[in-house]
C-alpha positions as CSV (number, residue, x, y, z in Angstrom):
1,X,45.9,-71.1,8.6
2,X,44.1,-69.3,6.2
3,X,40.2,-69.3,5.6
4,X,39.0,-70.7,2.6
5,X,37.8,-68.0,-0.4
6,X,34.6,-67.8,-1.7
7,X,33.4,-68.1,-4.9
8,X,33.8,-64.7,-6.6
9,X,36.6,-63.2,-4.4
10,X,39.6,-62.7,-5.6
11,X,43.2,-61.3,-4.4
12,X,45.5,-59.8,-6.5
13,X,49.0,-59.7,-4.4
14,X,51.0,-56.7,-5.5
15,X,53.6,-54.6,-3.2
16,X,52.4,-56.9,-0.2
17,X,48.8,-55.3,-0.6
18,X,45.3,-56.8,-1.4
19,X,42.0,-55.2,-3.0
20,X,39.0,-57.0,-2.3
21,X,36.6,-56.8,-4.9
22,X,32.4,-57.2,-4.4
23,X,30.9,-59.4,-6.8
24,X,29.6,-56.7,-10.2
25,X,27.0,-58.8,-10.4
26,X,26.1,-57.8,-6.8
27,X,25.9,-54.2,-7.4
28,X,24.1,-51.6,-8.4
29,X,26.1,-51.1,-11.6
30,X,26.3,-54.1,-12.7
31,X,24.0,-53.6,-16.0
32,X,27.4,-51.4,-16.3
33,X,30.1,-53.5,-16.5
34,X,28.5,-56.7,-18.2
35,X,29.8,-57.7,-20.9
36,X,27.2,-58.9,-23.1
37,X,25.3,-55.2,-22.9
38,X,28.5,-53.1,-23.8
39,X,32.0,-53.6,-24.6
40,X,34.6,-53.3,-21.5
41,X,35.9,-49.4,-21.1
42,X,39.3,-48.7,-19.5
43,X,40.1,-45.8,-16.8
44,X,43.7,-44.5,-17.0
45,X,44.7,-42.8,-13.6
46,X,48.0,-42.5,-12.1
47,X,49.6,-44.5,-15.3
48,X,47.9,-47.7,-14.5
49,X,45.1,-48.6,-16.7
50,X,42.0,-50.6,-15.2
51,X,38.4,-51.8,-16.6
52,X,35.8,-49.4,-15.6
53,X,33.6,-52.4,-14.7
54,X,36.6,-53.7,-12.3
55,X,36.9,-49.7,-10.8
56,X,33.1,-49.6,-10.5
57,X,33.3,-52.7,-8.4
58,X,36.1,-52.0,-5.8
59,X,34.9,-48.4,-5.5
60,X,31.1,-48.2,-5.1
61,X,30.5,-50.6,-1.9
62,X,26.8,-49.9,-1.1
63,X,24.8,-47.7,-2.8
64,X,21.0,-46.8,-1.6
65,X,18.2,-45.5,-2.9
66,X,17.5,-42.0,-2.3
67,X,13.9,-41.3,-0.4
68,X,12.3,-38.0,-1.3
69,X,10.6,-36.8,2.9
70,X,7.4,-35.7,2.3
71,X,6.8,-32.2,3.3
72,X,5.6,-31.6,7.0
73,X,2.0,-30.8,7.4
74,X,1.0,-27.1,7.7
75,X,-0.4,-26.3,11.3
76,X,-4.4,-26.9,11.4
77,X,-6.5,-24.0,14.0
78,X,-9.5,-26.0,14.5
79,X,-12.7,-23.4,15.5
80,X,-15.2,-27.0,15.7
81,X,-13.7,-30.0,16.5
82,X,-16.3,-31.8,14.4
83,X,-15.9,-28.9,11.2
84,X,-16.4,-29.9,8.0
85,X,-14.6,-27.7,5.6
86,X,-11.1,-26.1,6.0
87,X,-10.3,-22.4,4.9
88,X,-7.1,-21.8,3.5
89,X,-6.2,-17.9,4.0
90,X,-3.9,-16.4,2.4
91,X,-0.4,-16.9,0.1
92,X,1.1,-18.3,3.5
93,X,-1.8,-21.3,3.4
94,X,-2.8,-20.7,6.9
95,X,-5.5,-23.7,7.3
96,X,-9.0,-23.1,9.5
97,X,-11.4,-26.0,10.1
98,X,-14.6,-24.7,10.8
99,X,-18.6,-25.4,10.7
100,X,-20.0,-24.8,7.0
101,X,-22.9,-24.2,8.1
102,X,-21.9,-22.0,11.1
103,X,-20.4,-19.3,8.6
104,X,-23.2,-19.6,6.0
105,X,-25.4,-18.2,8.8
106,X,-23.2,-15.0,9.0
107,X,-24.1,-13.4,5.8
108,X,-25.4,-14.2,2.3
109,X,-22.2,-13.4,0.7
110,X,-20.6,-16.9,2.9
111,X,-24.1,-18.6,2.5
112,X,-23.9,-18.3,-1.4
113,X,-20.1,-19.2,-1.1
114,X,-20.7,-22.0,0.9
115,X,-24.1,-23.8,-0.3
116,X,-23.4,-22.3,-4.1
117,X,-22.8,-24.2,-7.3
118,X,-19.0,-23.2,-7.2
119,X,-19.1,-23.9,-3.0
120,X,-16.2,-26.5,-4.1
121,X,-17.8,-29.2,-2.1
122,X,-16.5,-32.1,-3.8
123,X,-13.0,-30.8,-3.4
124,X,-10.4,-33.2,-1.7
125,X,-7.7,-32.7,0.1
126,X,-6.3,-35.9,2.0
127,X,-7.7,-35.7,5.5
128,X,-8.9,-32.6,5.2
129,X,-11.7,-33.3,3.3
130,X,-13.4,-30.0,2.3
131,X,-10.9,-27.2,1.4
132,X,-12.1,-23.8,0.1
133,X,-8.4,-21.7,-0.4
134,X,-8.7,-18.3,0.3
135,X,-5.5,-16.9,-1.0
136,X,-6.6,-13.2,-0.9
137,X,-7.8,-13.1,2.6
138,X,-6.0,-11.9,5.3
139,X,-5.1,-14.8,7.6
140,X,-4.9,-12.6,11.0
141,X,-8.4,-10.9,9.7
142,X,-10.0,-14.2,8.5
143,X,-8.8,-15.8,12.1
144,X,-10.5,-12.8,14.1
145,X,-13.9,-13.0,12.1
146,X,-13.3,-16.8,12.5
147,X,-13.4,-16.2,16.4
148,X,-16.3,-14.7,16.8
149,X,-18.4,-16.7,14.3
150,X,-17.5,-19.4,16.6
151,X,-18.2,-17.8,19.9
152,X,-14.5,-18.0,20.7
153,X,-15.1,-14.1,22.9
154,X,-12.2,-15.3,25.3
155,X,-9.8,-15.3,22.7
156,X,-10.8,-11.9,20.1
157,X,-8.2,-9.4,20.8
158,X,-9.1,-6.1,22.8
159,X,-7.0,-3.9,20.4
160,X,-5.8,-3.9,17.3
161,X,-3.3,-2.5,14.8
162,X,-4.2,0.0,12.3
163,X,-2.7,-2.8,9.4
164,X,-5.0,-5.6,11.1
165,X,-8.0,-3.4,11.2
166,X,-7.7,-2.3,7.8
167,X,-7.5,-5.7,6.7
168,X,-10.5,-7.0,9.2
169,X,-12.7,-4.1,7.3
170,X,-11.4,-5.2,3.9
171,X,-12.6,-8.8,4.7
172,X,-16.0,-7.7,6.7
173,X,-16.6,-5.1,3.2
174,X,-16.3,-8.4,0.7
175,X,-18.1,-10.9,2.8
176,X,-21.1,-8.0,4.2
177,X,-19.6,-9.0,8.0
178,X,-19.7,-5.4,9.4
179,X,-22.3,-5.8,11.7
180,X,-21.0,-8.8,12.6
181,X,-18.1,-7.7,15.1
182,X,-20.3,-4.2,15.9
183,X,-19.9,-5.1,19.2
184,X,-16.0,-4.6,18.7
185,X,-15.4,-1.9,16.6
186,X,-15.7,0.7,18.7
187,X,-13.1,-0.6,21.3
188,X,-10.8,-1.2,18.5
189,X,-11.2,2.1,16.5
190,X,-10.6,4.0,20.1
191,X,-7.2,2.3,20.8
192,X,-5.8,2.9,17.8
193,X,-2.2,4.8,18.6
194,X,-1.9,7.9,15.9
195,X,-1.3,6.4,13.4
196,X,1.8,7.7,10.9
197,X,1.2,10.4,8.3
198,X,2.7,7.9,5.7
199,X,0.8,7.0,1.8
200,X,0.2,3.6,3.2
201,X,-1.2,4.5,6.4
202,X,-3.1,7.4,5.1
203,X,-4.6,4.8,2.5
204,X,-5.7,3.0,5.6
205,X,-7.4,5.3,7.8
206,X,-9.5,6.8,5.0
207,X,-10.7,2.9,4.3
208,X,-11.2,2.0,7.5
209,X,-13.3,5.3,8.1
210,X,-14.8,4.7,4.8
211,X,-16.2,1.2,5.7
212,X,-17.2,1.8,9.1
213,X,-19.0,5.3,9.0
214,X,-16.5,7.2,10.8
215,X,-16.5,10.7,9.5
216,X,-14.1,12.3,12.0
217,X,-11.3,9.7,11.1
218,X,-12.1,10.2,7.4
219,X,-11.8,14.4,8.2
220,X,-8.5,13.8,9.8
221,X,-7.0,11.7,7.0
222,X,-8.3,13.7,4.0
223,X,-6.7,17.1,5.8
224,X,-3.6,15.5,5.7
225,X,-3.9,14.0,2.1
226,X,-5.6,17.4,1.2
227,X,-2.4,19.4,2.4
228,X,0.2,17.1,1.5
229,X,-1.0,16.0,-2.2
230,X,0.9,17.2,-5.4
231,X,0.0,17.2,-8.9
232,X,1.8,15.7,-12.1
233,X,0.6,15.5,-15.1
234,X,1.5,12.1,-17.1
235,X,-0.1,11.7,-20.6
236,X,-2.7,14.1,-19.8
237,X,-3.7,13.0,-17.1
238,X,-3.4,14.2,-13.0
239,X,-1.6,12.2,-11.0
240,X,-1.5,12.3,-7.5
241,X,1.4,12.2,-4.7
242,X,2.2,13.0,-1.5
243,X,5.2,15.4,-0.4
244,X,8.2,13.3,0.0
245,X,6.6,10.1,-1.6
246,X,7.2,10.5,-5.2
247,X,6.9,6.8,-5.6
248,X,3.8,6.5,-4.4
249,X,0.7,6.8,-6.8
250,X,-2.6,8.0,-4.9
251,X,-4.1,7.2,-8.5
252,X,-3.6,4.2,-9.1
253,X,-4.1,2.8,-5.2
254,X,-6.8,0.1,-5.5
255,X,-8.6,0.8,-2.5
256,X,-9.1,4.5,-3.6
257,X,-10.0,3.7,-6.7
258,X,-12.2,1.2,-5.4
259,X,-14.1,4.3,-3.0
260,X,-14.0,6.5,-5.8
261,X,-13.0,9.5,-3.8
262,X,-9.7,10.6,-6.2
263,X,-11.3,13.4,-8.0
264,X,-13.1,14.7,-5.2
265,X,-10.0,15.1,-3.7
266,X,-8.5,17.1,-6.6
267,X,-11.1,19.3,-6.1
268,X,-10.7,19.9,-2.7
269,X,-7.0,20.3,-3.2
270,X,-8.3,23.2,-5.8
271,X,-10.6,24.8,-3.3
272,X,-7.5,25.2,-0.8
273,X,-5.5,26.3,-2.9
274,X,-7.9,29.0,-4.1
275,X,-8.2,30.2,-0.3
276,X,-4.6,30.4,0.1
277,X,-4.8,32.6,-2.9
278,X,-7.2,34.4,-2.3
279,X,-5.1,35.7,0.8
280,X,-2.7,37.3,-1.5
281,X,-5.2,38.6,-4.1
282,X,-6.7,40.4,-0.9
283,X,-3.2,42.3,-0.3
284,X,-2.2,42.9,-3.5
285,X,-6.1,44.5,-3.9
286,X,-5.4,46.5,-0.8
287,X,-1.8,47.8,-1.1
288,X,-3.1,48.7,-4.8
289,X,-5.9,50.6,-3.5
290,X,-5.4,54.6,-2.3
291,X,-8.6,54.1,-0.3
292,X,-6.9,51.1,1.9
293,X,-3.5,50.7,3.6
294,X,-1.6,47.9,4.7
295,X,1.0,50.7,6.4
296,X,0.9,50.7,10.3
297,X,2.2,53.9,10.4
298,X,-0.4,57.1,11.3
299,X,0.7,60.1,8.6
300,X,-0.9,59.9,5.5
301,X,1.8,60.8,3.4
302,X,4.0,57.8,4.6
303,X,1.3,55.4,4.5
304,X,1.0,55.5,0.8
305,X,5.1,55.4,0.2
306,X,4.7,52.3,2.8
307,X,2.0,50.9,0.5
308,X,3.6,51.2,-2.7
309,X,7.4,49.6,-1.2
310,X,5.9,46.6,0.0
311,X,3.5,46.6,-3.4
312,X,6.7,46.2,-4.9
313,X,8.3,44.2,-2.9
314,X,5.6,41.2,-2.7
315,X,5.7,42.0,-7.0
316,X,9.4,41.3,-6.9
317,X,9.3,38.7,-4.9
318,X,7.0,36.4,-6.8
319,X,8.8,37.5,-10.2
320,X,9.7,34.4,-12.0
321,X,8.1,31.4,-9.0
322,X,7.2,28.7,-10.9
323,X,4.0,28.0,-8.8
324,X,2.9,31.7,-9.4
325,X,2.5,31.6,-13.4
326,X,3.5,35.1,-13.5
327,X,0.6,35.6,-12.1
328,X,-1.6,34.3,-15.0
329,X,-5.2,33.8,-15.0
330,X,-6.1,31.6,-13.4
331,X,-2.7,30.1,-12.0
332,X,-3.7,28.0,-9.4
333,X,-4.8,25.5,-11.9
334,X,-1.2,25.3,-12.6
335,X,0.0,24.6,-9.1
336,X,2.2,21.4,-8.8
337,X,3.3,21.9,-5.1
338,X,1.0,20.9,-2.1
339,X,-1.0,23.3,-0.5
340,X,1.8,22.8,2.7
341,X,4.4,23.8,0.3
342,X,2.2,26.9,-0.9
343,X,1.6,28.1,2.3
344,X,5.5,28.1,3.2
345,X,6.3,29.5,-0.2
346,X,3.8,32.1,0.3
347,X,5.4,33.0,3.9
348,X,8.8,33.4,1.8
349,X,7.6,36.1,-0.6
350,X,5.7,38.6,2.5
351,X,8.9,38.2,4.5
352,X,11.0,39.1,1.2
353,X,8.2,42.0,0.6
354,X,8.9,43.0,4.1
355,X,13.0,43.3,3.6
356,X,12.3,44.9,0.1
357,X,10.2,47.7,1.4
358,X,12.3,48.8,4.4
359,X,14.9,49.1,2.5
360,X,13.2,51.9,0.4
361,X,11.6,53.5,3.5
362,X,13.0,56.3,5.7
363,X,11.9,55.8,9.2
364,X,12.4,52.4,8.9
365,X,12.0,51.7,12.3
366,X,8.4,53.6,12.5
367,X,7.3,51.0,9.5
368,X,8.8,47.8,11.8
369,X,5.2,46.4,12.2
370,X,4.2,47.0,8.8
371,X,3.2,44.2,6.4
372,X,1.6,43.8,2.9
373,X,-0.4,40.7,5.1
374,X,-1.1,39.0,7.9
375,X,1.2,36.0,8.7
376,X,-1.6,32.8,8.0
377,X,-0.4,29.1,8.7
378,X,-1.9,25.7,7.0
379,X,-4.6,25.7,10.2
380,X,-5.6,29.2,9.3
381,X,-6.4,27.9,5.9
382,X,-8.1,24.2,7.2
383,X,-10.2,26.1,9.6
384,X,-11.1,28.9,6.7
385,X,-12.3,26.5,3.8
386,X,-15.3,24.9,4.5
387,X,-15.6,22.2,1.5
388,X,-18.8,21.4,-0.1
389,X,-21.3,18.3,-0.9
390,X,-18.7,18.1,-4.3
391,X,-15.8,17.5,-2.0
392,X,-17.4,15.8,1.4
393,X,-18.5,12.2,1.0
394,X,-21.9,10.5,0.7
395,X,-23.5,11.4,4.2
396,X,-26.1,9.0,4.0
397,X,-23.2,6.0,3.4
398,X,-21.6,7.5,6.2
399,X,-24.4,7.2,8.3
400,X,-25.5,3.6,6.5
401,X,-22.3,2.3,7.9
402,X,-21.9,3.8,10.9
403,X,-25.1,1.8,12.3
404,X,-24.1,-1.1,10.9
405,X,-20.6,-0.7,13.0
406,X,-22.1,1.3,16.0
407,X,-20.0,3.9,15.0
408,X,-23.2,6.5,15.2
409,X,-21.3,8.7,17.2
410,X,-18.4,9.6,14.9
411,X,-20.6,9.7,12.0
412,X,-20.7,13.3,11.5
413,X,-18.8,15.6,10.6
414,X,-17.0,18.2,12.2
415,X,-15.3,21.2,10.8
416,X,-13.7,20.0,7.3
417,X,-17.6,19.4,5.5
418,X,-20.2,21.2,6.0
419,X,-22.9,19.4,7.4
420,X,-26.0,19.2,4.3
421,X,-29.4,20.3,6.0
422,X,-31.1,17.1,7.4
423,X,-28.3,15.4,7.8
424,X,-27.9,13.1,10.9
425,X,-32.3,13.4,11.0
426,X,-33.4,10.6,12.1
């Protein structure tokens, strides 16, 4: 026995098979396939031809909605359980809630920021209520500062990374919160590991030293940015780079710019230079003088021949260097090499000079000590070249920051500047 059919099913018997077909009007097409909104339209597959309403029907069974999630919510660090704003730090959108009030205590920058006309007050964000975004702070740095604002001591780190301090002093120079952490600076600044002698590390040190006083950590980066740096000139105007960074631009770095130090720093790269050649102006005064000799060797006679072959010798060796200029007036204006490079290049021609002249010498062997100079290295020039108030930065800055970071200590300098008269007087 059979059960009955309800209204609207239907059974069409073909090959012993049977389709069962929903209702259209049932459907979610069935503004489709109704007649008195559009005419029927027929599907041909497979050689049998079929109303599209009729294919929609027997086809589609159930069709739902689609429901659009709504995105998870981002991970709230809560510094005061009853806060009343939330900082947003950063592209990543790292959210803070905090005490408003708590962080307009730390500075007037924050106070102005916070109790302001643009303080953003009205702002609403859901649940969060007050949201201040912060998208060019440094979440790790902002999160620090954060911890001590709030008295959170157990949980501010005991050392640092050179990136993470950077960025702490980058956020502590824009909101004035140096003195703020000057009971930490110290213990982080003295476990730093060495850092790299990379542009972007180099950039670093000599902000971080910058912003917290630290003249010895400034001396050691500026040596290295000193030796290292070449020169371009692009539409007339000097470029800086370091040795095997060509893509790096110390000129147009932000933070440098920012400090203002980039044309001291060509000077002292000029002063350098000018000691390296004043090394080989010295010899080639000397060999060229009958009154001096370079020659090792006690007869007079062979003295001056031992003079004159390694005269030559350094001459022919520098014919046609590119960094020499011929020896124009003047030519170490032109130098595009760092003062490293110099140095080495330099070390090439004496040790050519050598070869030359002993090759024109009898008693060669007599002459085997004999040089048109000494052999200098890049120390020999560093420890020579004291650079001047032109080239050495603001002492009383120095010393303006340092007590604000407790850095008093390192605030002076040590071989690479001379130290002004007065300076460090209290």
């Amino acid at each position: 026995m059979q059960p009955p059919k309800n209204e609207g099913d239907e059974s069409d018997e073909g090959d012993g098979r049977s389709v069962k077909r929903l209702r259209t009007e049932n459907n979610a097409f069935s503004h489709l396939s109704t007649e008195s909104t559009r005419p029927s339209l027929f599907i041909k597959s497979e050689g049998v031809t079929t109303k599209k309403e009729d294919w929609l029907a027997a086809t589609v069974v159930d069709a739902k909605p689609v429901v659009k999630m709504p995105p998870a919510p981002k991970k709230m660090e809560v510094f005061h359980v009853h806060g009343d704003l939330t900082l947003v730090a950063g592209e990543q959108g790292i959210r803070f809630r905090i005490s408003s009030q708590s962080l307009a205590l730390v500075s007037s920058a924050w106070e102005r920021k916070i109790n302001g006309p643009f303080s953003g007050k009205q702002s609403q964000d859901g649940a969060d209520g007050w949201v201040m975004p912060l998208p060019e702070d440094h979440p790790d740095a902002l999160r620090i500062a954060l911890q001590v604002i709030h008295y959170k001591f157990d949980v501010v780190p005991a050392s640092l990374s050179l990136d993470i301090v950077f960025h702490l002093t980058v956020l502590c120079d824009k909101y004035d919160m140096v003195g703020l952490l000057k009971p930490f600076w110290i213990g982080w600044i003295s476990k730093l590991s060495q850092p790299a002698l990379e542009p972007r590390s180099l950039v670093q040190q000599v902000w971080v030293a910058h912003k917290l006083g630290h003249m010895q950590l400034y001396e050691r980066a500026v040596k290295e940015v000193l030796s290292s740096t070449t020169k371009r000139t692009v539409s007339g105007r000097t470029q800086l780079y370091l040795e095997g960074h060509p893509d790096f631009n110390l000129s147009k770095d932000p933070h440098l710019l920012a400090l203002g130090l980039l044309e001291s720093w060509e000077l002292g790269r000029l002063q350098l230079i000018r000691q390296v050649k004043a090394k080989l102006d010295t010899a080639l005064r000397k060999l060229s003088d009958p009154k001096n000799t370079a020659c090792h060797y006690a007869h007079p006679d062979w003295q001056k021949t031992c003079d004159c072959a390694m005269l030559g010798g350094v001459h022919r060796a520098l014919q046609g260097k590119s960094w020499y200029s011929s020896g124009s007036i003047n030519w170490e204006n032109q130098v595009t090499v760092s003062v490293r490079q110099l140095v080495n290049k330099l070390e090439a021609v004496r040790t050519e000079a050598i070869g030359e002249s002993r090759m024109r010498k009898k008693q060669g062997s007599a002459h085997k000590t004999c040089t048109p100079w000494e052999r200098f290295e890049l120390t020999d020039i560093l420890g020579a070249c004291s650079l001047g108030t032109d080239v050495a930065p603001n002492p009383s800055t120095f010393e303006a920051q340092a007590r604000k970071s407790g850095l008093m200590a390192y605030a002076y300098p040590t071989s690479l500047f001379r130290r002004p008269s007065g300076f460090g007087a209290a």
